[in-house]
MIKOLTI-792082 format. One record per residue (C-alpha): residue number from 1; residue in three letters; x, y, z. Coordinates in Angstrom, 2 decimals, decimal comma. Layout:
SITE  NUM  ala  X  Y  Z
...
//
This chain:
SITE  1  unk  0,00  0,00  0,00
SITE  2  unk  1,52  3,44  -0,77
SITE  3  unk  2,24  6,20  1,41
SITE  4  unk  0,14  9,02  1,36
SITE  5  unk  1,76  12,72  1,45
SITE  6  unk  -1,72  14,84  2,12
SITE  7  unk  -4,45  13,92  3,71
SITE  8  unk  -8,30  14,83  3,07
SITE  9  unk  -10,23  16,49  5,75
SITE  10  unk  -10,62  14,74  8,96
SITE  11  unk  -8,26  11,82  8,56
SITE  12  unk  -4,85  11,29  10,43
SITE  13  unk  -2,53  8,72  8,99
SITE  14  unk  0,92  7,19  11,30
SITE  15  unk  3,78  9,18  10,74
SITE  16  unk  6,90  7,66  9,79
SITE  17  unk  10,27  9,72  10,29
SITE  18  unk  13,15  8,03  9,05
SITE  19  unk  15,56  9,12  6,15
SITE  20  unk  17,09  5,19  6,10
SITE  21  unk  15,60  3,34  2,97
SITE  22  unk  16,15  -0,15  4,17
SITE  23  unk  14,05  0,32  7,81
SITE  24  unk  11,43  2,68  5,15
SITE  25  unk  10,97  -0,06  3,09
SITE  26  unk  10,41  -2,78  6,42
SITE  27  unk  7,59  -0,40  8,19
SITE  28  unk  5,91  0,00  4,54
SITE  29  unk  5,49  -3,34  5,01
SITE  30  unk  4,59  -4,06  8,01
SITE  31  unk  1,99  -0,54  7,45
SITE  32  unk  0,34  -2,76  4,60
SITE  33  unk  0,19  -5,74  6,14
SITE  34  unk  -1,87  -3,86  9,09
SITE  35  unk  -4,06  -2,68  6,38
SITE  36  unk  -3,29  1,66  6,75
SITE  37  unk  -1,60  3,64  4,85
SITE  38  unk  1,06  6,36  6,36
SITE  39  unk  2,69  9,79  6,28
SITE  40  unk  6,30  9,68  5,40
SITE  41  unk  9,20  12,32  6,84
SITE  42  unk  12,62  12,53  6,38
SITE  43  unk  13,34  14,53  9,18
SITE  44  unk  12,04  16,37  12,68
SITE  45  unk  11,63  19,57  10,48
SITE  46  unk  9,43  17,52  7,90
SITE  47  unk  7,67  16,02  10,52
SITE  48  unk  7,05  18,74  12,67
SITE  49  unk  3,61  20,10  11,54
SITE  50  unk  2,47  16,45  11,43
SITE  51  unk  3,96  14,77  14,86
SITE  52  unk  1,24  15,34  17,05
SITE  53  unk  -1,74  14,77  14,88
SITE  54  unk  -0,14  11,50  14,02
SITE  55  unk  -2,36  8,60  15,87
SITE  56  unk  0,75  6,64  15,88
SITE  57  unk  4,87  7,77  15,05
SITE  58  unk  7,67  5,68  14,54
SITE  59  unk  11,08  7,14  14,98
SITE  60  unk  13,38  5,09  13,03
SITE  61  unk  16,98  5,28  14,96
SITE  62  unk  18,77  7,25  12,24
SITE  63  unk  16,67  10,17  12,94
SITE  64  unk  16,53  9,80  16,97
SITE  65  unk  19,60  11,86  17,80
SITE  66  unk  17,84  15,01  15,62
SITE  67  unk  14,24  14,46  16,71
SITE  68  unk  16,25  14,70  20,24
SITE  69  unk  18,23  18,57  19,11
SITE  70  unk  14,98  19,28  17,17
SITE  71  unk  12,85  19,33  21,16
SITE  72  unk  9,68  17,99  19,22
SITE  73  unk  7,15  18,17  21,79
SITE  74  unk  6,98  14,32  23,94
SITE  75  unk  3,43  13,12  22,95
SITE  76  unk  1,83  9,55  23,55
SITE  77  unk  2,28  6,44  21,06
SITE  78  unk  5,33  7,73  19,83
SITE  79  unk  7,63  4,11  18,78
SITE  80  unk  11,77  4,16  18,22
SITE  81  unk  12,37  1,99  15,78
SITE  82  unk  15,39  0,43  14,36
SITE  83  unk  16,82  -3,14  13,17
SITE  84  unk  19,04  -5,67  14,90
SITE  85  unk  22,44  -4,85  14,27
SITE  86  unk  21,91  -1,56  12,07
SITE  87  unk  22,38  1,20  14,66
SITE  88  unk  19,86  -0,39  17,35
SITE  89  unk  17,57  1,68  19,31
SITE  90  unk  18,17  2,13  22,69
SITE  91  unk  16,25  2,95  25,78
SITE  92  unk  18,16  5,93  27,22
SITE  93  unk  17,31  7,57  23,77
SITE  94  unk  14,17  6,69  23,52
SITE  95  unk  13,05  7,90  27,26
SITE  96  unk  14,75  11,40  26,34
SITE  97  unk  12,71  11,75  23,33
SITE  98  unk  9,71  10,51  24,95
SITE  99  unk  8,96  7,25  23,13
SITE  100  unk  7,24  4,71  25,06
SITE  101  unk  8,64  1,82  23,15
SITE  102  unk  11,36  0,32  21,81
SITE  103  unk  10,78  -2,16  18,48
SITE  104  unk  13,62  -3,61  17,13
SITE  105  unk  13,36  -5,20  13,79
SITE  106  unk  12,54  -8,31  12,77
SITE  107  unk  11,69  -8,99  16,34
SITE  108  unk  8,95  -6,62  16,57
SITE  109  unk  7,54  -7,05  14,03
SITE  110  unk  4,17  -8,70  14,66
SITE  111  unk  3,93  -6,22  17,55
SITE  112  unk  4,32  -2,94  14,91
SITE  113  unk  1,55  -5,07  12,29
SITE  114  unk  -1,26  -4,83  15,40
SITE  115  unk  -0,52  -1,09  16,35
SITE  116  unk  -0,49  -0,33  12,34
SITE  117  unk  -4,03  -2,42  12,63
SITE  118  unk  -5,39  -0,40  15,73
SITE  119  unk  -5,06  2,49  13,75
SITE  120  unk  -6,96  1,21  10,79
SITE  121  unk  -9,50  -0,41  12,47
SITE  122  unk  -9,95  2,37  15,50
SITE  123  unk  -12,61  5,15  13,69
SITE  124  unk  -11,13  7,89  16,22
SITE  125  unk  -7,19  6,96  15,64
SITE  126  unk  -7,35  9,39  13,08
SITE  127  unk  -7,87  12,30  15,11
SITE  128  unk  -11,49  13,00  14,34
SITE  129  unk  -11,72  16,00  16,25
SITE  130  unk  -11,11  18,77  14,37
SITE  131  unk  -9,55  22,22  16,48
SITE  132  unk  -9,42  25,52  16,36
SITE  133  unk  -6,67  28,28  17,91
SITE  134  unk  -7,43  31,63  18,78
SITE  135  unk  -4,76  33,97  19,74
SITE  136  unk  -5,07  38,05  20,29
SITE  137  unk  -3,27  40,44  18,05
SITE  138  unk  -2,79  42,68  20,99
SITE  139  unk  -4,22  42,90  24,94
SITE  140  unk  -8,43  43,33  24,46
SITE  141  unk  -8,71  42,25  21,26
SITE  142  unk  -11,38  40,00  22,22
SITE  143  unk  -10,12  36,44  21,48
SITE  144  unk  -11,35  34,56  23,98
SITE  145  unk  -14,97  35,97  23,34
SITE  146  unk  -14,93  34,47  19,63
SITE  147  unk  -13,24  30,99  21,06
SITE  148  unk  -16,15  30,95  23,83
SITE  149  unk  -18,04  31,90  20,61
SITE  150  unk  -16,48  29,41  18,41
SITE  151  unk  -17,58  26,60  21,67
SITE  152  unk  -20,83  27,28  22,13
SITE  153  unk  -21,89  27,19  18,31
SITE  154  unk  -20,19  24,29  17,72
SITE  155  unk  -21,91  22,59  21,07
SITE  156  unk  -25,77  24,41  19,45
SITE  157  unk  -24,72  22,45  16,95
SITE  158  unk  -24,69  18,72  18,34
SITE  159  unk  -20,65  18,52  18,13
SITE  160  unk  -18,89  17,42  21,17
SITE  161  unk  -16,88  20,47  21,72
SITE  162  unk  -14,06  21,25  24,44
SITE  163  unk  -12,85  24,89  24,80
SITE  164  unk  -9,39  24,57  26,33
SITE  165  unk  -7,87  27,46  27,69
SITE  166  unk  -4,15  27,96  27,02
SITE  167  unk  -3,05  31,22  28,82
SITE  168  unk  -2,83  30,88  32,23
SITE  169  unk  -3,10  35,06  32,53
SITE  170  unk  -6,35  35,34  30,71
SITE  171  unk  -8,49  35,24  33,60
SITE  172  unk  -10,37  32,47  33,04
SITE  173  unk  -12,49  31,17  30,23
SITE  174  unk  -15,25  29,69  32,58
SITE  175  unk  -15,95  33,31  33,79
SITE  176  unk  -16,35  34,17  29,70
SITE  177  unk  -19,24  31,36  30,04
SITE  178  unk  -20,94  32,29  33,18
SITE  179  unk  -19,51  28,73  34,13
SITE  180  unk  -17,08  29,62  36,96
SITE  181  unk  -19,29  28,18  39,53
SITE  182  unk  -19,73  24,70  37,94
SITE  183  unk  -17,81  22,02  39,76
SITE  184  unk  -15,45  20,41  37,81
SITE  185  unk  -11,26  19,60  37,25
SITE  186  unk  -9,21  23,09  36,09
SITE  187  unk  -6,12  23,06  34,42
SITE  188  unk  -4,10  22,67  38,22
SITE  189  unk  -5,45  18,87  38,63
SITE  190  unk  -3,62  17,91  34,90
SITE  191  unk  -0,49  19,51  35,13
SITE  192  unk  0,78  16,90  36,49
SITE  193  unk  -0,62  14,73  33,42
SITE  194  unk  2,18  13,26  30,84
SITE  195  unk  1,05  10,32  29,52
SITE  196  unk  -2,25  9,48  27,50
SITE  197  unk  -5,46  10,18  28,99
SITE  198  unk  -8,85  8,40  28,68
SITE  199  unk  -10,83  11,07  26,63
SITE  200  unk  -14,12  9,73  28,23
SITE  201  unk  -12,79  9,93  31,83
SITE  202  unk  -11,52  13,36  31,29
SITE  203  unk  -15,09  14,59  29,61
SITE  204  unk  -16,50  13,57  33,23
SITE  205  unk  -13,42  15,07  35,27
SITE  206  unk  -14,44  18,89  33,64
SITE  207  unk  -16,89  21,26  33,80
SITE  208  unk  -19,99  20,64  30,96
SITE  209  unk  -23,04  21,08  30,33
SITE  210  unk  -24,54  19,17  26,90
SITE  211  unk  -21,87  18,65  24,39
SITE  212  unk  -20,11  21,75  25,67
SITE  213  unk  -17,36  20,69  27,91
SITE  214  unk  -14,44  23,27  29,27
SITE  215  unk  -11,01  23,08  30,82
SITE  216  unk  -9,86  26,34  31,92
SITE  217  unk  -7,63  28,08  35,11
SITE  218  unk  -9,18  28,45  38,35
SITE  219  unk  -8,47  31,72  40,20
SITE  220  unk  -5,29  30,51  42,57
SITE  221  unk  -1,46  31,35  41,31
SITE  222  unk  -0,82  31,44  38,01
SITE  223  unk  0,79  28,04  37,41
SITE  224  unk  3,22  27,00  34,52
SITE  225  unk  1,75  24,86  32,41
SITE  226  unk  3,77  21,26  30,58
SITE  227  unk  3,93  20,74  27,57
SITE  228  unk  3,51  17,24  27,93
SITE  229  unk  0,09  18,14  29,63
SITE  230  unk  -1,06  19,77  26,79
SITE  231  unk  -0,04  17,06  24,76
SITE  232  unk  -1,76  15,19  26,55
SITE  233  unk  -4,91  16,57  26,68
SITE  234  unk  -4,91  17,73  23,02
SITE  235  unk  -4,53  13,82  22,17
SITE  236  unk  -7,64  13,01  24,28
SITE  237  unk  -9,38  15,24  22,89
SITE  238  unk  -8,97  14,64  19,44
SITE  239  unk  -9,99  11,42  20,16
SITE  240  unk  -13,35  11,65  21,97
SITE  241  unk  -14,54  14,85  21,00
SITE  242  unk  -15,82  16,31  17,46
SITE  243  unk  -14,67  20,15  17,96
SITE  244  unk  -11,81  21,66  20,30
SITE  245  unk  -11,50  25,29  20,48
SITE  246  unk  -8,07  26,52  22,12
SITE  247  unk  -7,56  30,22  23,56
SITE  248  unk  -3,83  30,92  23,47
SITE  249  unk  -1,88  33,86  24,54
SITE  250  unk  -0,27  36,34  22,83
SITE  251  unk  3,22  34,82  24,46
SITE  252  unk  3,49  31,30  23,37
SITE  253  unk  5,11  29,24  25,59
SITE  254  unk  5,75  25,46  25,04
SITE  255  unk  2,09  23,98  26,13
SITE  256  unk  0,65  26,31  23,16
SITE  257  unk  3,44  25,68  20,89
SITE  258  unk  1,93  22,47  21,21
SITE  259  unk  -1,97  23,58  20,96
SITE  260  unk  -1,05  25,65  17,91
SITE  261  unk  0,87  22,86  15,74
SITE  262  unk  -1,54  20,45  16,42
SITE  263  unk  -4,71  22,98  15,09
SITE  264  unk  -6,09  22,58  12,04
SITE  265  unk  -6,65  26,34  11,64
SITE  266  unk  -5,71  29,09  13,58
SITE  267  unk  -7,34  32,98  13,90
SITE  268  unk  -5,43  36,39  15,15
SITE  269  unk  -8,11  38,83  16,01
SITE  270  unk  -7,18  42,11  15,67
SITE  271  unk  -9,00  45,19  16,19
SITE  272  unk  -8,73  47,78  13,11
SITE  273  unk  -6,49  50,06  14,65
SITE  274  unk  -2,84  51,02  13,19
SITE  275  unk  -1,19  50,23  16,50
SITE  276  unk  -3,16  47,00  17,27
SITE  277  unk  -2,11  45,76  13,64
SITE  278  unk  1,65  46,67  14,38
SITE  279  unk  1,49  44,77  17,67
SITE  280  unk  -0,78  41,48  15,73
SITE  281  unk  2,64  41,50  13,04
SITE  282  unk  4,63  40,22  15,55
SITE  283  unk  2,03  37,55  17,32
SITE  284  unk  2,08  36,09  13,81
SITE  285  unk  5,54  36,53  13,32
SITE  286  unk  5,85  33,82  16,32
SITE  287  unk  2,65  32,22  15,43
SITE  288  unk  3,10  31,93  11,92
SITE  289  unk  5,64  28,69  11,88
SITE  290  unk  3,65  26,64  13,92
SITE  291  unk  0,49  26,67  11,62
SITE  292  unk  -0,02  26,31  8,26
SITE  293  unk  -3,94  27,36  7,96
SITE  294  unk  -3,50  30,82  9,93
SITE  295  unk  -5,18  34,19  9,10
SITE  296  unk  -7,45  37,23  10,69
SITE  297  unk  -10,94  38,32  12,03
SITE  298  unk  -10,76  42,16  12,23
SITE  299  unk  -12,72  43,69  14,73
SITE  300  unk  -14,18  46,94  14,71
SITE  301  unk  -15,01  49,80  14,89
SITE  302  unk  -12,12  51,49  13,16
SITE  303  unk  -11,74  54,79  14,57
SITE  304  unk  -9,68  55,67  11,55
SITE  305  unk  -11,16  54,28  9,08
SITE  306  unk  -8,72  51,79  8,55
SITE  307  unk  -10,38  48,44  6,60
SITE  308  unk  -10,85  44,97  7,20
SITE  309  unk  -8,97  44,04  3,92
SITE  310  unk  -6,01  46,72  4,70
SITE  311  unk  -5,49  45,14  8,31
SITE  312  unk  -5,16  41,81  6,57
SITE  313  unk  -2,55  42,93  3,62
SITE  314  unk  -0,29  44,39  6,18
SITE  315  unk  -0,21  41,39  8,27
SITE  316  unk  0,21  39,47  5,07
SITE  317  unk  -2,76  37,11  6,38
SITE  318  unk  -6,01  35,57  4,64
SITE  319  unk  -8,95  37,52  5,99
SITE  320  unk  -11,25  35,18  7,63
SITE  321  unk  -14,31  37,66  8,28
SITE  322  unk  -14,72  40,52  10,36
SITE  323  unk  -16,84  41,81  13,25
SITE  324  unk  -19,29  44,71  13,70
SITE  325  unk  -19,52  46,69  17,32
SITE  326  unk  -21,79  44,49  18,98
SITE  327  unk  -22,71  46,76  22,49
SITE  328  unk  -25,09  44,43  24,08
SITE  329  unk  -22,45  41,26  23,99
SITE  330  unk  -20,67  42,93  26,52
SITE  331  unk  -23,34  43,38  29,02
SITE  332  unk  -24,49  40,37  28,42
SITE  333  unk  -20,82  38,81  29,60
SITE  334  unk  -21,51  41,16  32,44
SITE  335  unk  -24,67  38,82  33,56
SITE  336  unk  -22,77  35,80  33,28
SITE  337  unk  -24,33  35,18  29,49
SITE  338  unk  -22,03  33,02  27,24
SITE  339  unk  -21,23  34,28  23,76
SITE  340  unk  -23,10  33,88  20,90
SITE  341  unk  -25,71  31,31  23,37
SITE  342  unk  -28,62  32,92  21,52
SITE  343  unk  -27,86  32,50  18,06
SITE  344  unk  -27,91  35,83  16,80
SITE  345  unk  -25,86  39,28  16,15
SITE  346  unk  -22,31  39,67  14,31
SITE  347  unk  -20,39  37,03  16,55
SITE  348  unk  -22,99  34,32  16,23
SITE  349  unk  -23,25  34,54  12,74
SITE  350  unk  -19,02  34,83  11,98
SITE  351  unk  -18,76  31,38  14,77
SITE  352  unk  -21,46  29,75  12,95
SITE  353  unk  -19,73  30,09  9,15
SITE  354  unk  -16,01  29,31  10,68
SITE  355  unk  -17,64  26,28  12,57
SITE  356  unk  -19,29  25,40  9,22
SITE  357  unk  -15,98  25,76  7,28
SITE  358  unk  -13,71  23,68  9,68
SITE  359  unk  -16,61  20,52  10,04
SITE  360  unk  -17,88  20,97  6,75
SITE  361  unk  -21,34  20,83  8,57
SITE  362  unk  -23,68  23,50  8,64
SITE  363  unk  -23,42  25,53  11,83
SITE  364  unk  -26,41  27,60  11,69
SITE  365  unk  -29,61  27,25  12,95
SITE  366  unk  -28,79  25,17  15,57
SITE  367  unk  -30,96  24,33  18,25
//
């Protein structure tokens, strides 16, 4: 079976990263014989953008030393792979570059043939989920407004949705949902987390209500957050949820370094102001490498008459839609009222075409 080098929507393939032709040509095999086909990469900087979507990577031994320099992000079901007597693996490299297992070739083989199978025969293997980042172009911009937006549209619409909150200075998306007295785990119970984690028991650890389901900060110290948590989390999620909606700060640190390379698309809101569209240039300056689908949702008003499409050419972004004032959304986040819950206005009508767009379901008119 070949390898496939782009994937249609919604599908995840295992990742192979290995530039040695002789251990290519074994896992090809052993990939067919489990009946999936797979993503191919030479290196850690080919396989960056794909390593933690992956349901499964293999690390062949010839590329475990760069993967190592490279400080891909540790992530579960990640296999280093090599062949008896060809520069084996070993299992002081693999625990620095966070592979749970060590297959050596042609020992392992009937072991690699049933985790190539899993991932055929598994329907949410191949990352179903699909996510979403958010990020500010500068302080106020109102980012985490359009990813509680983004949430709660995609929950109106019967998706399994988890808005994940990424910046541990943001205040809190539970208070952006009125939800900040709903009992429930916050982000402080799974730092801790760095391993994979059971996407139905962590549904019932959080805060929900219907499909909508959130992990956020409480209000204690800020706390810094792994990267192997988000990892971790990100990984459950894509596998037991339909939507994932991730708020990240305008700093990225490691944990949403992670979020962002695993998102399928990722928006910079920025309000239509000179200044605020010299401070967005160098969020996605820093954003910009981690995601390939990135562009901009312009916010107004524009005191100075500066437009939408001009905002977007300067940042050298697509321009993903814009929104109008809006004055009563803000009171109503004042009474505890979670964006775009009814439906209607500027912000429920931009969450409801972007959810459309990234599920290729129709968003609006949800009940």
């Amino acid at each position: 079976m070949p390898p496939r080098t782009s994937l249609p929507p919604h599908r995840r393939l295992p990742l192979l990263v290995t530039a040695d032709g002789d251990l290519l040509d074994e896992l090809l095999r052993l990939a067919a014989a489990g009946g999936t086909e797979v993503e191919l990469a030479a290196d850690p900087a080919a396989a960056r953008a794909r390593w933690l979507p992956a349901p499964l990577v293999l690390v062949g031994s010839d590329q475990a030393p760069a993967c190592l320099r490279a400080r891909l992000p540790r992530r579960p079901r990640t296999v280093l792979v090599g062949r008896s007597g060809h520069l084996d693996p070993g299992a002081e490299i693999a625990e620095l570059i966070g592979a749970e297992h060590v297959a050596t070739l042609p020992a392992a083989e009937p072991w690699l043939v049933d985790r190539f199978a899993e991932c055929a025969l598994d329907p949410t293997a191949g990352g179903a989920a699909r996510i979403v980042a958010v990020l500010a172009g500068r302080g106020g911009a109102g980012a985490s407004v359009l990813a509680g937006g983004l949430a709660v549209t995609a929950a109106r619409a019967r998706l399994r949705t988890l808005l994940v909150d990424a910046d541990p200075l943001g205040g809190g998306l539970d208070l952006v949902l009125g939800w900040e007295q709903l009992e429930g785990l916050r982000w402080p119970g799974l730092t801790g987390t760095d391993g994979r984690v059971d996407p139905p028991s962590l549904v019932r650890a959080l805060p929900s209500r219907g499909d909508l389901v959130v992990l956020s900060w409480d209000r204690g110290d800020p706390l810094h957050l792994p990267a192997e948590a988000m990892a971790a989390t990100v990984d459950a999620a894509r596998r037991g949820r339909d939507v994932v909606v991730v708020d990240l700060p305008r700093q990225l640190d490691d944990a949403s370094v992670v979020a962002l390379q695993a998102a399928d698309r990722a928006l910079v809101v920025v309000p239509a102001e000179l200044r605020a569209t010299a401070a967005a240039a160098r969020v996605v300056a820093a954003a910009a490498p981690h995601c390939a689908d990135l562009s901009v949702i312009v916010r107004g008003p524009a005191p100075g008459r500066l437009r939408a499409t001009e905002v977007a050419r300067a940042l050298g972004l697509p321009l993903a839609g814009t929104l109008r004032p809006e004055p009563g959304l803000c009171r109503g986040l004042e009474r505890g009222e979670a964006p775009a819950a009814g439906g209607k206005g500027p912000l429920a009508a931009l969450c409801q075409r972007i959810i459309g767009e990234l599920t290729g379901r129709p968003a609006a008119g949800a009940a």
